[in-house]
C-alpha positions as CSV (number, residue, x, y, z in Angstrom):
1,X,-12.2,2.4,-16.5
2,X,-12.1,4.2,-19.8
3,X,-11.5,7.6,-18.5
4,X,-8.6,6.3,-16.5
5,X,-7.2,4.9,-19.5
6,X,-8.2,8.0,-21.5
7,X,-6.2,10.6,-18.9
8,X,-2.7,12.2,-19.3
9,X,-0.1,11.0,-17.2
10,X,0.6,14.2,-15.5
11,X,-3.2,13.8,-14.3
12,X,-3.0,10.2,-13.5
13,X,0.2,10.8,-11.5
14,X,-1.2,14.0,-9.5
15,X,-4.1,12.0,-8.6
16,X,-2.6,9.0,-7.4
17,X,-1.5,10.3,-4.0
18,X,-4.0,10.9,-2.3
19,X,-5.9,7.4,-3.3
20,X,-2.1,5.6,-2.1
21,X,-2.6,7.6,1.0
22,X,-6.3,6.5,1.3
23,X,-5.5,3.3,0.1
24,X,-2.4,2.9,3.1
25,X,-4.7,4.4,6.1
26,X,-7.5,1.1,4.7
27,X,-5.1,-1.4,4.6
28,X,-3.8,-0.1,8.3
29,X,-7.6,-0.2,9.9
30,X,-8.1,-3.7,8.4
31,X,-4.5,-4.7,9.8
32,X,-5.6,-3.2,13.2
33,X,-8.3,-5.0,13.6
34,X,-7.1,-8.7,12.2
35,X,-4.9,-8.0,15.7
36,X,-7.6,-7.0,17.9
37,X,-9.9,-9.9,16.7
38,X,-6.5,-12.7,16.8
39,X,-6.3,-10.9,20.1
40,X,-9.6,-12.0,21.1
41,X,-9.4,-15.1,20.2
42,X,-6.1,-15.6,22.1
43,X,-7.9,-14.6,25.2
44,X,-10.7,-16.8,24.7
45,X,-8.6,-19.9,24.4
46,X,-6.9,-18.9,27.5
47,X,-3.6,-17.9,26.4
């Protein structure tokens, strides 16, 4: 946490894309399979 805080903003900023990108294809593979498993459970109750 301290060397965060300790960086330059040029430094912060160059290494922020790539974790956003990271951080966007994690949030996708846990929205994808919320649906799959709702999806599941759908068929199960007979919908």
């Amino acid at each position: 946490m301290e060397r965060m805080v300790a960086k330059s903003k040029g430094e912060w900023d160059e290494e922020k894309v790539p974790c956003l990108e990271l951080n966007l294809l994690y949030a996708y593979f846990i929205a994808a399979s919320y649906m799959v498993s709702q999806l599941k459970i759908d068929i199960r109750k007979g919908r």
